[in-house]
Structures are given as structure tokens and as C-alpha cells.
C-alpha positions in Angstrom: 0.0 0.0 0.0 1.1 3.5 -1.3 1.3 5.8 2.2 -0.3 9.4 1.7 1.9 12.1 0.7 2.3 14.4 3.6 1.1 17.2 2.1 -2.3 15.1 1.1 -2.6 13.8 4.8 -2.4 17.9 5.8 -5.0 18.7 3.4 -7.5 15.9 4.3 -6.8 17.2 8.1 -7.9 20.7 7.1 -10.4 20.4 4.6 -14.1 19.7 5.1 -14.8 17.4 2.2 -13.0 15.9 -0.6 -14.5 15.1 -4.5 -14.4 11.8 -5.5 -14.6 9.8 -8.9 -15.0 6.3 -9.3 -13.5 4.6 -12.1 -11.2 5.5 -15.0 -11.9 9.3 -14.6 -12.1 11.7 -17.8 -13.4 15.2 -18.4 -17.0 13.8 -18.0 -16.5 11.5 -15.4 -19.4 12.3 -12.5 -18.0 13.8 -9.1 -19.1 13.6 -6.2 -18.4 16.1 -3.3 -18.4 13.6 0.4 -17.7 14.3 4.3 -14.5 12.3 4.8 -12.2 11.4 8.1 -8.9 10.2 9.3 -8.8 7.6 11.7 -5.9 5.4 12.9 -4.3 7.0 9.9 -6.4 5.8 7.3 -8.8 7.5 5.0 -12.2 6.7 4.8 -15.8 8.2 3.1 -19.8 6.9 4.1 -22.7 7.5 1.9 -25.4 9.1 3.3 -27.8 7.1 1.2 -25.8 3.6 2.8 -24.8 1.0 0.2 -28.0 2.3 -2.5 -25.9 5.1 -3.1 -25.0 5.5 -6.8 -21.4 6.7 -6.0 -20.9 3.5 -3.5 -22.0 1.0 -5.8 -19.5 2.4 -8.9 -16.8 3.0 -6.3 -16.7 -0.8 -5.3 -17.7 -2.1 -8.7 -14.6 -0.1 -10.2 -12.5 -0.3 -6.9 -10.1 2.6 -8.1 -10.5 6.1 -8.8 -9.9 9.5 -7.8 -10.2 12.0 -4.9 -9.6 15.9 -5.3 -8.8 17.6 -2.4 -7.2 21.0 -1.9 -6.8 20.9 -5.4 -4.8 18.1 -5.8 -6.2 14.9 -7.6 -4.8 11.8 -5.9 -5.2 8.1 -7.8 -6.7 5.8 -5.5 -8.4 2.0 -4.8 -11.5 1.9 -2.3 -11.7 -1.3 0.3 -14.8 -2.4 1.7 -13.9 -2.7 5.6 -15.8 -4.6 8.4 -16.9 -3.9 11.7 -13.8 -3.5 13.3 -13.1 0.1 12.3 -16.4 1.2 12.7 -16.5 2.8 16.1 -13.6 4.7 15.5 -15.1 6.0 12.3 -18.3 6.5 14.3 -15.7 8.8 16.4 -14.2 10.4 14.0 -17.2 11.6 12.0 -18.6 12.9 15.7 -15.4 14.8 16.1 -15.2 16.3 12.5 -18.7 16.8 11.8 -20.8 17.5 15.4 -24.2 17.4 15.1 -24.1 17.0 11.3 -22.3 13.8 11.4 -25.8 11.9 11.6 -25.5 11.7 7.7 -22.7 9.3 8.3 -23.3 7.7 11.4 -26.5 6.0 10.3 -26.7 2.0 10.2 -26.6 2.4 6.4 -24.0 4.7 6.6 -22.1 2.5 8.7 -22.3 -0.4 6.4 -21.1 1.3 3.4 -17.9 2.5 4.8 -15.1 2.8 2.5 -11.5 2.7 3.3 -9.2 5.2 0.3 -5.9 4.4 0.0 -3.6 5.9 -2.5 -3.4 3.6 -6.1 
């Protein structure tokens, strides 16, 4: 696994979303703007909508893609993770988000969580 360039990691810590594209990419490849969070490290993005979620379903069907955050577009691959992070990610969501973080925090939500490393 490719480790996040530092510069990356500091954006994700600052920023309040990231845009994300599933698949190949291309001047008309759909983007979608997501809440994100670091935890233990890693990167990882919920769909409000849970695992129904358009975006979700191309992300794991394609497994790669591409974030843009801060203005840099990073290549990356999308894991399906378990239970064992989700608490943490509950967490962090809490942390980042406050009150908003419901969107993420959801059973759905919760399911569909996605781990982003870099490709």
C-alpha cells in the first residue's frame, strides 16, 4: 500500500470534504463532493444514502479512482472494511462533523464505509 503524501494527509486534516470519482476518470466523469475522516491513519468516506448510493455501488464495482482535495487529484483504490473500524469511524465523524455527522453515522451509513488508500 502506497502511504499518503504528507502534504495530502495535511489537506485531508484541514479540509471539510474531498470530491471523489469512481472509475477510470475523464473530463465527463461524475464527481461527487463527500464528508470524509482520518482515523488510525487511514482515509475513509460513508454515503449518506448507505450502500444504495450511486457513487458507493461504482466505487466498489470499479474499486479505483480518484479524490480531489485541496486541489490536488490523488489516484486511489476503495476497500470495503468490516466492523472492526467502525466505532472509530463513528468517532471520528462525531469529532469532525458534530451534530451534522448523523448523515454518516447511520446503520446504512455505517455499512457502506469505504477505506481510500492511494493507487
Amino acid at each position: 500500500m502506497t502511504p499518503w503524501a504528507p502534504s495530502t494527509l495535511a489537506a485531508l486534516r484541514d479540509t471539510f470534504s474531498l470530491h471523489l470519482t469512481a472509475g477510470p476518470g475523464g473530463p465527463d466523469a461524475p464527481e461527487v463532493e463527500v464528508g470524509m475522516v482520518l482515523a488510525g491513519g487511514d482515509l475513509y468516506v460513508r454515503p449518506q444514502r448507505g450502500t444504495t448510493s450511486q457513487w458507493y455501488r461504482a466505487a466498489v464495482s470499479h474499486g479505483t479512482g480518484h479524490v480531489r482535495v485541496a486541489g490536488e487529484a490523488v489516484a486511489v483504490r476503495f476497500e470495503r472494511t468490516g466492523p472492526e473500524v467502525r466505532a472509530a469511524v463513528d468517532a471520528a465523524y462525531r469529532i469532525k462533523y458534530g451534530e451534522l455527522a448523523s448523515f454518516a453515522v447511520s446503520t446504512p451509513s455505517r455499512l457502506a464505509t469505504l477505506r481510500i488508500t492511494p493507487a
